[in-house]
C-alpha positions in Angstrom: 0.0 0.0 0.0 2.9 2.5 0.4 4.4 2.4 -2.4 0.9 2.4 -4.3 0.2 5.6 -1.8 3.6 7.6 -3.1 2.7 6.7 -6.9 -0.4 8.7 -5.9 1.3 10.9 -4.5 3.3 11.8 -7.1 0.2 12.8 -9.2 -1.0 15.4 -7.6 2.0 16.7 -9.2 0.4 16.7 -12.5 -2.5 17.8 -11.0 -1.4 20.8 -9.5 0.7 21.7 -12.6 -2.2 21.3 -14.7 -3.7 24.3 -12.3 -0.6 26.5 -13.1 -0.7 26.1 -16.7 -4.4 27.0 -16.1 -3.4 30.2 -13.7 -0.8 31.4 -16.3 -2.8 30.8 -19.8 -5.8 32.4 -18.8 -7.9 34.8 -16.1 -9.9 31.7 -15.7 -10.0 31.2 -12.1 -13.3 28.8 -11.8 -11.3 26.5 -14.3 -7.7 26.6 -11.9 -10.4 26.4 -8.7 -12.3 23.7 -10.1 -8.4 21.8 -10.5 -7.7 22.7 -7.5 -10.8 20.9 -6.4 -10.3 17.7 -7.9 -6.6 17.8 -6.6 -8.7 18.0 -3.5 -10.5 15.1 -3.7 -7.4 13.2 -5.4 -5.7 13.6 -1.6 -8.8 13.0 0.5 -9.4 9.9 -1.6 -5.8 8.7 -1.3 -6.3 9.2 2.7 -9.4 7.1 3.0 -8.0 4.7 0.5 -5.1 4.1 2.8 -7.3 4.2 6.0 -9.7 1.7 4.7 -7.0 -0.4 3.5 -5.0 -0.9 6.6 -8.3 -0.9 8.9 -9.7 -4.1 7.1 -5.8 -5.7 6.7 -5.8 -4.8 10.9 -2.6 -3.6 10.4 -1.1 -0.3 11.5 0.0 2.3 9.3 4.0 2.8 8.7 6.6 5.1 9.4 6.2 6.1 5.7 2.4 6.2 5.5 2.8 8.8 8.7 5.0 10.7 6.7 2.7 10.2 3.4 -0.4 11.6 5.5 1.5 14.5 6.9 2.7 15.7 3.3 -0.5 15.0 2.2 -2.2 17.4 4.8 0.3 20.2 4.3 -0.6 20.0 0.5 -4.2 20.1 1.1 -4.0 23.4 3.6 -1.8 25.1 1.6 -4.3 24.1 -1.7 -7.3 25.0 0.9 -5.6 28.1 0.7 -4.7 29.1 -2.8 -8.2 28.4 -3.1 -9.5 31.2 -0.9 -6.6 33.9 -2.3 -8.3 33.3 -5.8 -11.6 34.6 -4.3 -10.4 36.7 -1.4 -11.3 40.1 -4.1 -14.8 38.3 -4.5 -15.0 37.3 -0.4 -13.9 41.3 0.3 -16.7 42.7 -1.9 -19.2 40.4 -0.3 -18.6 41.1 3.0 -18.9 44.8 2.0 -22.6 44.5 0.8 -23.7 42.4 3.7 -22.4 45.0 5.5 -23.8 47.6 3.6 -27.4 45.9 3.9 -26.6 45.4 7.5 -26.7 48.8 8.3 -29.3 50.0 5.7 -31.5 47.5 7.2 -31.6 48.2 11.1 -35.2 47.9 12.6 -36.8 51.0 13.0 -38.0 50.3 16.6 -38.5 47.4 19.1 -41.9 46.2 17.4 -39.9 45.4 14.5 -37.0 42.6 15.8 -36.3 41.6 12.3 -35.6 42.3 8.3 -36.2 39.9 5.5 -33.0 39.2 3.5 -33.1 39.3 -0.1 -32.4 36.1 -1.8 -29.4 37.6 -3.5 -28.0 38.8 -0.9 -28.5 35.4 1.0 -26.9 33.9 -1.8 -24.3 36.5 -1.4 -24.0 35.8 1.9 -23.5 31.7 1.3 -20.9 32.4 -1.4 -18.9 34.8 1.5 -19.4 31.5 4.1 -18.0 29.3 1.4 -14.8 30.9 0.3 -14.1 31.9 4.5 -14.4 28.0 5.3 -11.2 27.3 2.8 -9.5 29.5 5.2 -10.8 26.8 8.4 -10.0 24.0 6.0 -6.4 25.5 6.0 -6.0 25.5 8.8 -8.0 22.6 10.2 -5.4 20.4 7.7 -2.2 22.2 9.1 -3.0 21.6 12.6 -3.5 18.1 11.7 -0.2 17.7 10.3 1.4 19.6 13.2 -0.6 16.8 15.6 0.6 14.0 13.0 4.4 15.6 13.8 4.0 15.7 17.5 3.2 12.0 17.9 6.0 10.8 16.2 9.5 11.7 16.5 10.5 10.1 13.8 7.9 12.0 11.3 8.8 15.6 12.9 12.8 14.9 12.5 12.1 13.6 8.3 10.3 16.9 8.0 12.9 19.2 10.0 15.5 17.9 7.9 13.1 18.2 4.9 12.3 21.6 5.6 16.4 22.6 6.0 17.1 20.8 2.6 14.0 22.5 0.9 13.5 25.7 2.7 10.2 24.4 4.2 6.0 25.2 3.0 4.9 28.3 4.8 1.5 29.5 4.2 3.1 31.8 1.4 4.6 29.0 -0.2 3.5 28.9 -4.1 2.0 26.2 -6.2 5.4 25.3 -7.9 7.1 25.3 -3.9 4.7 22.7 -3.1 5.0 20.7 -6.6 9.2 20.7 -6.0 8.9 20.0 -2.3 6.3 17.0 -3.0 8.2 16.1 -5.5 11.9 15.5 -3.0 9.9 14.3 -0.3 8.0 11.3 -2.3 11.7 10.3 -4.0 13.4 10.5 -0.2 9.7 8.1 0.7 10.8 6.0 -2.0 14.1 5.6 -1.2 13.7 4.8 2.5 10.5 2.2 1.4 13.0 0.5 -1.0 15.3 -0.3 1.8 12.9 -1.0 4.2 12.0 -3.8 1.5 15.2 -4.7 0.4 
Protein backbone atom coordinates (compact mmCIF):
# COMPACT_ATOMS: atom_id res chain seq x y z
CA UNK A 1 0.00 0.00 0.00
CA UNK A 2 2.90 2.51 0.38
CA UNK A 3 4.38 2.37 -2.39
CA UNK A 4 0.87 2.41 -4.26
CA UNK A 5 0.16 5.58 -1.82
CA UNK A 6 3.64 7.61 -3.08
CA UNK A 7 2.69 6.74 -6.88
CA UNK A 8 -0.42 8.66 -5.87
CA UNK A 9 1.27 10.93 -4.50
CA UNK A 10 3.28 11.81 -7.07
CA UNK A 11 0.16 12.75 -9.16
CA UNK A 12 -0.97 15.41 -7.59
CA UNK A 13 2.00 16.74 -9.20
CA UNK A 14 0.44 16.71 -12.49
CA UNK A 15 -2.53 17.83 -11.04
CA UNK A 16 -1.37 20.79 -9.49
CA UNK A 17 0.74 21.69 -12.62
CA UNK A 18 -2.15 21.31 -14.70
CA UNK A 19 -3.69 24.32 -12.32
CA UNK A 20 -0.57 26.54 -13.09
CA UNK A 21 -0.67 26.09 -16.72
CA UNK A 22 -4.39 27.02 -16.08
CA UNK A 23 -3.40 30.16 -13.67
CA UNK A 24 -0.81 31.45 -16.27
CA UNK A 25 -2.85 30.79 -19.78
CA UNK A 26 -5.82 32.43 -18.84
CA UNK A 27 -7.87 34.80 -16.13
CA UNK A 28 -9.88 31.73 -15.69
CA UNK A 29 -9.98 31.24 -12.10
CA UNK A 30 -13.28 28.84 -11.83
CA UNK A 31 -11.27 26.48 -14.29
CA UNK A 32 -7.68 26.64 -11.87
CA UNK A 33 -10.39 26.44 -8.69
CA UNK A 34 -12.29 23.65 -10.10
CA UNK A 35 -8.36 21.76 -10.45
CA UNK A 36 -7.68 22.74 -7.54
CA UNK A 37 -10.78 20.89 -6.35
CA UNK A 38 -10.26 17.69 -7.94
CA UNK A 39 -6.58 17.81 -6.55
CA UNK A 40 -8.67 18.05 -3.49
CA UNK A 41 -10.53 15.12 -3.71
CA UNK A 42 -7.44 13.20 -5.44
CA UNK A 43 -5.70 13.63 -1.60
CA UNK A 44 -8.77 13.02 0.54
CA UNK A 45 -9.41 9.94 -1.58
CA UNK A 46 -5.82 8.67 -1.30
CA UNK A 47 -6.30 9.17 2.70
CA UNK A 48 -9.43 7.09 3.03
CA UNK A 49 -8.02 4.74 0.52
CA UNK A 50 -5.06 4.08 2.80
CA UNK A 51 -7.29 4.25 6.03
CA UNK A 52 -9.71 1.66 4.68
CA UNK A 53 -7.02 -0.36 3.51
CA UNK A 54 -5.03 -0.95 6.59
CA UNK A 55 -8.26 -0.95 8.88
CA UNK A 56 -9.65 -4.06 7.06
CA UNK A 57 -5.81 -5.75 6.75
CA UNK A 58 -5.84 -4.80 10.88
CA UNK A 59 -2.60 -3.59 10.37
CA UNK A 60 -1.10 -0.29 11.50
CA UNK A 61 -0.01 2.31 9.31
CA UNK A 62 4.00 2.78 8.65
CA UNK A 63 6.60 5.08 9.40
CA UNK A 64 6.23 6.10 5.71
CA UNK A 65 2.43 6.17 5.53
CA UNK A 66 2.77 8.84 8.69
CA UNK A 67 4.95 10.73 6.70
CA UNK A 68 2.70 10.24 3.37
CA UNK A 69 -0.45 11.60 5.52
CA UNK A 70 1.45 14.51 6.91
CA UNK A 71 2.73 15.66 3.33
CA UNK A 72 -0.51 15.00 2.17
CA UNK A 73 -2.18 17.37 4.82
CA UNK A 74 0.25 20.15 4.26
CA UNK A 75 -0.62 19.98 0.46
CA UNK A 76 -4.22 20.10 1.07
CA UNK A 77 -3.99 23.41 3.55
CA UNK A 78 -1.82 25.14 1.60
CA UNK A 79 -4.26 24.11 -1.69
CA UNK A 80 -7.28 25.04 0.89
CA UNK A 81 -5.64 28.12 0.70
CA UNK A 82 -4.73 29.08 -2.76
CA UNK A 83 -8.19 28.35 -3.08
CA UNK A 84 -9.46 31.17 -0.90
CA UNK A 85 -6.62 33.87 -2.30
CA UNK A 86 -8.28 33.34 -5.81
CA UNK A 87 -11.59 34.56 -4.25
CA UNK A 88 -10.39 36.74 -1.43
CA UNK A 89 -11.26 40.06 -4.10
CA UNK A 90 -14.83 38.35 -4.46
CA UNK A 91 -15.00 37.31 -0.36
CA UNK A 92 -13.93 41.29 0.34
CA UNK A 93 -16.71 42.67 -1.92
CA UNK A 94 -19.25 40.41 -0.32
CA UNK A 95 -18.59 41.13 2.96
CA UNK A 96 -18.94 44.81 2.03
CA UNK A 97 -22.59 44.47 0.83
CA UNK A 98 -23.68 42.42 3.66
CA UNK A 99 -22.37 45.02 5.54
CA UNK A 100 -23.78 47.57 3.58
CA UNK A 101 -27.37 45.87 3.93
CA UNK A 102 -26.62 45.42 7.51
CA UNK A 103 -26.68 48.79 8.32
CA UNK A 104 -29.29 50.05 5.72
CA UNK A 105 -31.54 47.53 7.25
CA UNK A 106 -31.57 48.16 11.08
CA UNK A 107 -35.23 47.85 12.61
CA UNK A 108 -36.82 51.03 13.02
CA UNK A 109 -37.96 50.30 16.56
CA UNK A 110 -38.52 47.39 19.12
CA UNK A 111 -41.92 46.25 17.36
CA UNK A 112 -39.86 45.37 14.52
CA UNK A 113 -36.98 42.57 15.75
CA UNK A 114 -36.32 41.56 12.34
CA UNK A 115 -35.61 42.25 8.30
CA UNK A 116 -36.17 39.90 5.49
CA UNK A 117 -32.96 39.17 3.54
CA UNK A 118 -33.11 39.32 -0.15
CA UNK A 119 -32.42 36.12 -1.82
CA UNK A 120 -29.41 37.63 -3.50
CA UNK A 121 -27.96 38.79 -0.93
CA UNK A 122 -28.51 35.43 0.96
CA UNK A 123 -26.88 33.93 -1.80
CA UNK A 124 -24.31 36.54 -1.37
CA UNK A 125 -24.01 35.80 1.92
CA UNK A 126 -23.47 31.68 1.31
CA UNK A 127 -20.86 32.39 -1.45
CA UNK A 128 -18.88 34.75 1.53
CA UNK A 129 -19.38 31.47 4.09
CA UNK A 130 -17.96 29.31 1.39
CA UNK A 131 -14.82 30.94 0.30
CA UNK A 132 -14.12 31.92 4.50
CA UNK A 133 -14.38 27.97 5.31
CA UNK A 134 -11.24 27.28 2.80
CA UNK A 135 -9.52 29.48 5.19
CA UNK A 136 -10.78 26.82 8.43
CA UNK A 137 -9.96 23.95 5.98
CA UNK A 138 -6.42 25.45 5.98
CA UNK A 139 -6.04 25.46 8.80
CA UNK A 140 -7.97 22.62 10.17
CA UNK A 141 -5.40 20.37 7.71
CA UNK A 142 -2.22 22.21 9.07
CA UNK A 143 -2.98 21.65 12.58
CA UNK A 144 -3.46 18.12 11.75
CA UNK A 145 -0.24 17.69 10.32
CA UNK A 146 1.36 19.64 13.15
CA UNK A 147 -0.55 16.78 15.56
CA UNK A 148 0.61 14.02 13.02
CA UNK A 149 4.44 15.59 13.80
CA UNK A 150 4.02 15.67 17.45
CA UNK A 151 3.22 11.96 17.91
CA UNK A 152 5.99 10.76 16.21
CA UNK A 153 9.51 11.67 16.55
CA UNK A 154 10.54 10.08 13.77
CA UNK A 155 7.89 12.01 11.26
CA UNK A 156 8.81 15.61 12.92
CA UNK A 157 12.79 14.95 12.46
CA UNK A 158 12.07 13.60 8.28
CA UNK A 159 10.34 16.87 7.95
CA UNK A 160 12.91 19.18 9.97
CA UNK A 161 15.51 17.88 7.93
CA UNK A 162 13.15 18.19 4.89
CA UNK A 163 12.34 21.58 5.61
CA UNK A 164 16.44 22.57 5.98
CA UNK A 165 17.06 20.75 2.64
CA UNK A 166 14.03 22.54 0.86
CA UNK A 167 13.55 25.72 2.70
CA UNK A 168 10.18 24.37 4.24
CA UNK A 169 5.96 25.23 2.99
CA UNK A 170 4.92 28.27 4.83
CA UNK A 171 1.54 29.46 4.21
CA UNK A 172 3.07 31.78 1.38
CA UNK A 173 4.59 29.04 -0.25
CA UNK A 174 3.50 28.92 -4.06
CA UNK A 175 2.01 26.17 -6.17
CA UNK A 176 5.41 25.31 -7.85
CA UNK A 177 7.08 25.29 -3.94
CA UNK A 178 4.65 22.70 -3.13
CA UNK A 179 5.04 20.69 -6.57
CA UNK A 180 9.17 20.71 -6.02
CA UNK A 181 8.88 20.02 -2.26
CA UNK A 182 6.28 16.96 -3.00
CA UNK A 183 8.22 16.08 -5.50
CA UNK A 184 11.87 15.51 -3.03
CA UNK A 185 9.87 14.29 -0.30
CA UNK A 186 7.96 11.31 -2.35
CA UNK A 187 11.68 10.35 -3.96
CA UNK A 188 13.35 10.51 -0.20
CA UNK A 189 9.74 8.11 0.69
CA UNK A 190 10.75 5.96 -1.95
CA UNK A 191 14.07 5.57 -1.20
CA UNK A 192 13.66 4.83 2.46
CA UNK A 193 10.48 2.19 1.36
CA UNK A 194 12.95 0.49 -1.00
CA UNK A 195 15.30 -0.28 1.80
CA UNK A 196 12.88 -1.00 4.23
CA UNK A 197 11.98 -3.83 1.51
CA UNK A 198 15.20 -4.75 0.42
Amino acid sequence: MTLKLIRYTQAVIYFLLTALSMEKDSDDTDAMSAMLNDTLKLIKDMLRLSAATYRKQGKRPTHTDHKLQTLLLRCQGLIYLRMFKLREAEHKKAQRQVAEFKMLSEPLSADEPTCSVPIDLFRLMLRCNEIQTHLQNWLDCWEQADELMQMAQDTAEFFAELDRTMGGLLATSSLLELVYYIRETTRRLQEMHNRAVV
